[in-house]
C-alpha positions in Angstrom: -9.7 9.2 -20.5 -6.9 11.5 -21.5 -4.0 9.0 -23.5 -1.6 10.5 -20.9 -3.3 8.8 -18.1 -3.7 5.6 -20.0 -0.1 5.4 -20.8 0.6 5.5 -16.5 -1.3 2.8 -16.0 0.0 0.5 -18.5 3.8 1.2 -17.9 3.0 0.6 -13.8 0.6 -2.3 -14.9 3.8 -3.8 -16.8 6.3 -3.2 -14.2 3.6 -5.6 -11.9 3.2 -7.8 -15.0 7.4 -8.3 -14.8 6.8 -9.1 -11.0 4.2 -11.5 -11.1 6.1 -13.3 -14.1 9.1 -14.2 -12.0 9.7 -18.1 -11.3 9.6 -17.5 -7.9 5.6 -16.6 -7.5 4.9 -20.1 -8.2 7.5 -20.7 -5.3 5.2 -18.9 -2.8 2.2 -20.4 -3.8 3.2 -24.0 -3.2 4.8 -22.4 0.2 1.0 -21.6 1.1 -0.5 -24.6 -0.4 2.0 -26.6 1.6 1.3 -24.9 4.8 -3.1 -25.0 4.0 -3.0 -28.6 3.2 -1.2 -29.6 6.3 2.0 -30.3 4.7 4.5 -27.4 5.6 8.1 -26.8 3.8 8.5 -23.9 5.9 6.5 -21.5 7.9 5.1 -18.8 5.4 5.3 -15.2 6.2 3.0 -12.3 5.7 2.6 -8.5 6.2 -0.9 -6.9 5.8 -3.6 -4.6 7.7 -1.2 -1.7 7.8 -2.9 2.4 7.0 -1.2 4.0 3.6 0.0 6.7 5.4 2.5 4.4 7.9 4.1 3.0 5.3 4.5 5.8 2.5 8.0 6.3 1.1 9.4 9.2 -1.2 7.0 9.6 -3.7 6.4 5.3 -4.4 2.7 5.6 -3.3 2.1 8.5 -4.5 -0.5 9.2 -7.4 -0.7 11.3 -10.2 -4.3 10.9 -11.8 -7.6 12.5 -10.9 -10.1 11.0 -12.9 -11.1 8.3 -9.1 -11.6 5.3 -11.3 -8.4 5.5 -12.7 -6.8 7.1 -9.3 -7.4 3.7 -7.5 -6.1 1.0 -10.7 -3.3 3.5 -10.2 -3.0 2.8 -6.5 -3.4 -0.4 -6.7 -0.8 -1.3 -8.9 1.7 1.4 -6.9 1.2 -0.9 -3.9 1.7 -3.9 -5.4 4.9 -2.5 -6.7 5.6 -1.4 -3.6 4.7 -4.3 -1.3 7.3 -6.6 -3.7 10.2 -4.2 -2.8 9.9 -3.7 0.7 7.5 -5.8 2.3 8.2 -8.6 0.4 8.2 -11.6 2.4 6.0 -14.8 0.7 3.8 -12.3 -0.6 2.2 -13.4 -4.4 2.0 -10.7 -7.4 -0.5 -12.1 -9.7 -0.8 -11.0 -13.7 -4.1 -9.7 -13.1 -6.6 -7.0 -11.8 -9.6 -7.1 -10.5 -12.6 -5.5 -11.7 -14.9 -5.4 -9.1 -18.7 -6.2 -9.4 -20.8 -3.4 -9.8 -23.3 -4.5 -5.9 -26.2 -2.7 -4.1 -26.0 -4.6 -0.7 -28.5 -3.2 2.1 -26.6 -5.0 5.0 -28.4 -5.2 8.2 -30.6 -2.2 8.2 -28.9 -0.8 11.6 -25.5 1.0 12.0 -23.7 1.9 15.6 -24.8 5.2 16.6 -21.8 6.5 18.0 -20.2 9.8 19.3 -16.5 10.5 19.4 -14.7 10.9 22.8 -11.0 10.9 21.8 -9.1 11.3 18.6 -5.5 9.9 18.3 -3.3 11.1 15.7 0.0 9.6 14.2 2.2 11.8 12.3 -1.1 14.5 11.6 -3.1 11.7 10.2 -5.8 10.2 12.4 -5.2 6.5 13.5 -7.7 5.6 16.3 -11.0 7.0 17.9 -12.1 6.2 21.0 -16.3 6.1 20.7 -19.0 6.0 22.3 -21.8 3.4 21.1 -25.4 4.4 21.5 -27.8 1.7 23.1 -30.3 1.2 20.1 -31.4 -2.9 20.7 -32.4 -2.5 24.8 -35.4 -5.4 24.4 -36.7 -8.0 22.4 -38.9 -5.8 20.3 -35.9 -4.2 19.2 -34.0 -6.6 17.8 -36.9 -6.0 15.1 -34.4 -3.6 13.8 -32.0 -5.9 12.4 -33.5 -6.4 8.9 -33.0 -9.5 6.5 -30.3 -8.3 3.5 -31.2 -6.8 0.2 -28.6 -8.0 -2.3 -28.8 -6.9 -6.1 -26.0 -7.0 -8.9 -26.1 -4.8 -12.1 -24.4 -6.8 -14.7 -24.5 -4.4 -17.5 -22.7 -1.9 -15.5 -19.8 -4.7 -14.0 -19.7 -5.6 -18.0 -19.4 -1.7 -19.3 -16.3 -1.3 -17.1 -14.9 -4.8 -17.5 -14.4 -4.3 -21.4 -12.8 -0.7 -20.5 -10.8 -2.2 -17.9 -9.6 -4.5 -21.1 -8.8 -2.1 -23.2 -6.8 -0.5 -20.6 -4.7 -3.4 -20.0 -4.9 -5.0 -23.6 -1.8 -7.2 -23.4 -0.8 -6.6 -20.2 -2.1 -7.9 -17.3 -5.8 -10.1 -17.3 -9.0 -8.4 -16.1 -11.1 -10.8 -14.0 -14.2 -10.0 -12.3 -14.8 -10.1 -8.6 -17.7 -9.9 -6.7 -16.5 -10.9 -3.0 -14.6 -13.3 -1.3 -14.6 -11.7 2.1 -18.0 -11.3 4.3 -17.7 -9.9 7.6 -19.9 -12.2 10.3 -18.4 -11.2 13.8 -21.3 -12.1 15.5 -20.9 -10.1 19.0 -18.7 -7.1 17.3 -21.6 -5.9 15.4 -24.0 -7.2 18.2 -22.7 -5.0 20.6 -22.2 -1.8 18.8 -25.8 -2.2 18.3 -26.6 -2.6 22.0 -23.9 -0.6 23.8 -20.7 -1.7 24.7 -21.4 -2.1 28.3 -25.0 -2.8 28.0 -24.5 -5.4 25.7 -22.3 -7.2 28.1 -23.7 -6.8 31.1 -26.8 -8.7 29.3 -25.2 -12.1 29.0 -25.9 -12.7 32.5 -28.6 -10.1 33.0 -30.6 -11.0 29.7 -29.2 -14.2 28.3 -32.5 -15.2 26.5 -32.3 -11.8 24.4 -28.6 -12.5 23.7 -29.4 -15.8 22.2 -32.1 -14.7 20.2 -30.2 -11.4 18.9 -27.5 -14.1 18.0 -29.2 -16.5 15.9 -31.7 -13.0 14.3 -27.9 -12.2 13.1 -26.7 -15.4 12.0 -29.9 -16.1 10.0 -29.0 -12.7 8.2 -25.7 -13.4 7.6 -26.5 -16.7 6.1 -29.3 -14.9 3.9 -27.0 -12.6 2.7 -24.0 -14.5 1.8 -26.5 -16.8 -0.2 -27.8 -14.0 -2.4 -24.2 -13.5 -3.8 -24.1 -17.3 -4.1 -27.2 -17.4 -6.2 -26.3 -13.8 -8.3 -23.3 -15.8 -9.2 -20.7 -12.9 -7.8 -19.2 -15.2 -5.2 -15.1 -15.1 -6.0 -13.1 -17.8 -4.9 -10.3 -17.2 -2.1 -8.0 -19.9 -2.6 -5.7 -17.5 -4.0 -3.5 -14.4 -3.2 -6.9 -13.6 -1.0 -6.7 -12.5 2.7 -8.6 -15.3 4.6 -10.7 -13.4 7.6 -7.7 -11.7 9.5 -5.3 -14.5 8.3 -3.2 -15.2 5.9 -3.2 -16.3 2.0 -6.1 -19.0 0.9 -3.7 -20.5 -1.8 -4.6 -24.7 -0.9 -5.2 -27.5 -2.6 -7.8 -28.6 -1.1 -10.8 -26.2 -2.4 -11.9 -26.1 -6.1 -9.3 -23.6 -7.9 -11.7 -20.0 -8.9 -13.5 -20.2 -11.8 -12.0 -18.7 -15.0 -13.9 -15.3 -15.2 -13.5 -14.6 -11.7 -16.8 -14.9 -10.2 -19.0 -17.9 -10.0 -17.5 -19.7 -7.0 -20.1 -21.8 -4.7 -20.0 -21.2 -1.0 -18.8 -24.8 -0.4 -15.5 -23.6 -2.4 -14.0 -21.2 -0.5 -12.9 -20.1 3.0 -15.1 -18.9 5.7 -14.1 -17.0 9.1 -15.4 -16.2 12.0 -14.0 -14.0 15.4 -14.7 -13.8 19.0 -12.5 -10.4 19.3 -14.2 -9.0 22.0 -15.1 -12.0 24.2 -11.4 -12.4 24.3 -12.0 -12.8 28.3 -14.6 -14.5 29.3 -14.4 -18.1 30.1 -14.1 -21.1 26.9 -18.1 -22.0 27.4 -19.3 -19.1 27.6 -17.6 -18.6 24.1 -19.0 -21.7 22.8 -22.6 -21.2 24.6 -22.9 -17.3 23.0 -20.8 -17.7 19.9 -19.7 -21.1 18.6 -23.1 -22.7 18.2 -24.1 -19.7 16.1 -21.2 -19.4 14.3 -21.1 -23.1 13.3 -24.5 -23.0 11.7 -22.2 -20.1 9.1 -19.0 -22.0 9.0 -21.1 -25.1 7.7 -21.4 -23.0 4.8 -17.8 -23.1 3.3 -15.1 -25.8 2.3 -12.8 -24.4 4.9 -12.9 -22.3 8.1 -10.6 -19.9 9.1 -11.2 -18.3 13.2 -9.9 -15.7 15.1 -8.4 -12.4 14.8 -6.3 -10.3 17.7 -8.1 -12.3 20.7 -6.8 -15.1 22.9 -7.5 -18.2 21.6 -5.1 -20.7 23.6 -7.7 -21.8 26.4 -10.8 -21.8 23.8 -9.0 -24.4 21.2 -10.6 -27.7 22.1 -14.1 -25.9 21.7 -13.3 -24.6 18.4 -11.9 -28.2 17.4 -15.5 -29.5 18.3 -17.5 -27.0 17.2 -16.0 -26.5 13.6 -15.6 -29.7 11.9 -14.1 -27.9 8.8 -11.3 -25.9 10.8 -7.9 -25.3 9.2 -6.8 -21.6 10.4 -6.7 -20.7 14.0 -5.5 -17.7 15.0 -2.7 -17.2 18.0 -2.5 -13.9 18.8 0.6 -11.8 20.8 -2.3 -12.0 23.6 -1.8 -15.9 23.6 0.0 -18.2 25.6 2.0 -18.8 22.9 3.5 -22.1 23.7 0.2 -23.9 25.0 -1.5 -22.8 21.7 0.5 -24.7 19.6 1.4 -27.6 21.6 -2.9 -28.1 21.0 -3.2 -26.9 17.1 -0.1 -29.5 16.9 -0.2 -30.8 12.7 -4.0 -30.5 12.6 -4.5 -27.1 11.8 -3.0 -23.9 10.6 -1.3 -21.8 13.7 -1.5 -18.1 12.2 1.1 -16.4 14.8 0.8 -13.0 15.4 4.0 -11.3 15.8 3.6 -8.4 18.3 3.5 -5.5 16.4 4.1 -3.1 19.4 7.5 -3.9 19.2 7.9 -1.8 16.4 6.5 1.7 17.7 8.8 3.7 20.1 12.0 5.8 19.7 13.5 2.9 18.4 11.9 -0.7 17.9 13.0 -3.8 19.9 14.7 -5.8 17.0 16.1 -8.2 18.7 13.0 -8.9 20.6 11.0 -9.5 17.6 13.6 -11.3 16.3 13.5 -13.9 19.5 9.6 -14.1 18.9 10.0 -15.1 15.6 13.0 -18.3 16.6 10.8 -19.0 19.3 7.7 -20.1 17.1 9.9 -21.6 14.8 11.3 -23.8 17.6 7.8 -24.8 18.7 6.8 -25.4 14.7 9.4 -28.0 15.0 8.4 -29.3 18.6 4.9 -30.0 17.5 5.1 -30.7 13.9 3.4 -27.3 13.2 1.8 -25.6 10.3 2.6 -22.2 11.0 2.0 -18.7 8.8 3.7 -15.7 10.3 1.1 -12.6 9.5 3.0 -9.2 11.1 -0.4 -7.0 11.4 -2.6 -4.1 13.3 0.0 -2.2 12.8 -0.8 1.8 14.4 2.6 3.3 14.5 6.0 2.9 13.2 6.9 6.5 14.4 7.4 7.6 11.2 10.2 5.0 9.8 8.6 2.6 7.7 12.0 1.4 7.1 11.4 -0.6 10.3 8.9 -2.7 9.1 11.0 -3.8 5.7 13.7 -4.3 8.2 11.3 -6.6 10.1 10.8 -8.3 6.7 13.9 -9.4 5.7 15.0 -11.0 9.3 11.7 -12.9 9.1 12.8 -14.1 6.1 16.2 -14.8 6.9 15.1 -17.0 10.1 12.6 -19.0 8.2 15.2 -19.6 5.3 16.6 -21.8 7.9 14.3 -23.3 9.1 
């Protein structure tokens, strides 16, 4: 490694170092931990889920290095200077870096066969695809083709590039492993892909004995999997500066803190998620027939659950209350009814709003209506004793002024400061 390249990423590594030393990091956290343990100060507010090219600026996320390894420390550490800048909100800058586990995991043994009908672009860079999905699982026999996980770990690899990794940031910022904290188990979004979007459907009424038996063959395998990282001892903790599902921050109280290397964790202290995206419309029991009593068996797993993602959630609350006796995070979408949502979610849970990021895209954004959706779940926060996190995400466009969405960040910021 060339001493040129080592001396970039220890002057960006100490600019993130001086970030994450400031007195007001610790602020934040207890701002999360207050709003996870059921105890808000204020709502919390979040900005994540957003494509590199949206938000680049100047030359600030622009790097400099080729050798990849080095390309993406480099990244990282640009973003996080970066993100504390502009997007800065109650985001948390930690003094450390990950060094991620070196993992062979053979997932399901089946990937969505698809074929592109439409390409969308956003300022030449492509955004969104509309696809076709293939029918692969039509019968029972098929579902044959959704194999148990393979997981293997190669700890003298992890530990070659964890003791580079110190070297690099010798008295700078603290390596820690990571394995993962994050495992994907969207039950009827994989499910589907495999079966055809409109076959698949069409078979909850058609062919509901297959649907229930594709559901638990998947379940079974996420369960199998996520165990394997248990038992390899690469499970990382997410009560932290962690994205929990397609919420917000995991920073609580109430889970074991991460172990000291990193990795280590037990399912049982972390956060689990789960999300019923695209059964956003059909009616609450079907939801809980199809999804919930399979999910369940996976949330069971973890300290606390976190559900939902972009779908409506409002009519569907009281069967997740039932079916997930470790709940804290539910998900209220733009798509909600916003009012109704949190009038049930009341102090017992976490309400993660979703603003409605479409307000930002056009030939100029509607400030002052985002700004009304923000008061207005600040107001109902107040009316029902709320727990409320404010995560701005899915963002596609911001027609080409990311300026809009720091803008967006500092009047969040602003209204919750008086809250």
């Amino acid at each position: 490694m060339p001493n040129k390249d080592i001396y970039r990423i220890r002057e960006l590594a100490r600019q993130v170092r001086e970030i994450a030393e400031l007195p007001v990091q610790q602020t934040n956290i207890k701002l999360w931990q207050s709003v996870n343990d059921l105890n808000m100060i204020r709502p919390v507010i979040y900005v994540r889920d957003y494509p590199l090219y949206l938000i680049r600026y100047e030359d600030e996320l622009t790097t400099t290095l080729e050798d990849p390894e080095l390309k993406k420390l480099e990244l990282d550490l640009l973003l996080r200077i970066y993100e504390w800048k502009h997007l800065r909100c109650d985001r948390v800058i930690e003094p450390t870096i990950k060094c991620h586990a070196v993992v062979e995991d053979s997932l399901y043994g089946i990937e969505a066969t698809t074929s592109v009908a439409e390409t969308s672009f956003v300022q030449g860079e492509e955004y969104n695809k509309a696809k076709h999905f293939e029918p692969q699982i039509r019968t029972e026999d098929d579902l044959s083709l959704i194999k148990t996980p393979v997981v293997s770990y190669d700890e003298d690899a992890t530990m070659k590039k964890f003791h580079e990794m110190q070297e690099i940031f010798d008295g700078i910022l603290e390596v820690k492993l990571f394995g993962k904290a994050y495992f994907h188990c969207v039950l009827w979004d994989d499910l589907l892909t495999w079966m055809g979007l409109n076959e698949g459907l069409y078979n909850f009424a058609l062919e509901p004995d297959l649907m229930h038996k594709a559901a638990q063959i998947y379940i079974d395998a996420c369960i199998t999997r996520v165990k394997q990282y248990e038992s390899l001892g690469i499970l990382s903790s997410n009560n932290g500066a962690e994205n929990i599902g397609h919420n917000g921050l995991g920073f609580t109280t109430k889970l074991p803190p991460p172990p000291p290397s990193g990795i280590g964790a037990k399912l049982s202290d972390i956060w689990g998620q789960n999300s019923d995206q695209i059964l956003t419309s059909v009616s609450p029991a079907m939801s809980e027939e199809f999804a919930f009593a399979y999910e369940k068996k996976w949330a069971n797993l973890f300290g606390l659950h976190s559900y939902g993602c972009c779908e409506r959630l409002d009519h569907k609350i009281n069967e997740l209350k039932v079916s997930f006796g470790n709940l804290r995070k539910i998900s209220v979408s733009p798509y909600s009814r916003l009012e109704e949502a949190m009038e049930k979610i009341g102090s017992d849970y976490v309400a993660a709003f979703k603003p409605n990021s479409n307000y930002l895209v056009g030939d100029t954004w509607e400030k002052e209506t985002l700004r009304k959706e923000l008061i207005n779940v600040c107001g109902l926060a107040r009316k029902y004793n709320s727990n409320v996190e404010i995560d701005m995400k899915t963002l596609i466009s911001l027609n080409g002024e990311p300026q809009r969405l720091w803008e967006w960040c500092d009047m969040a910021a602003d209204i919750v400061s008086n809250y």
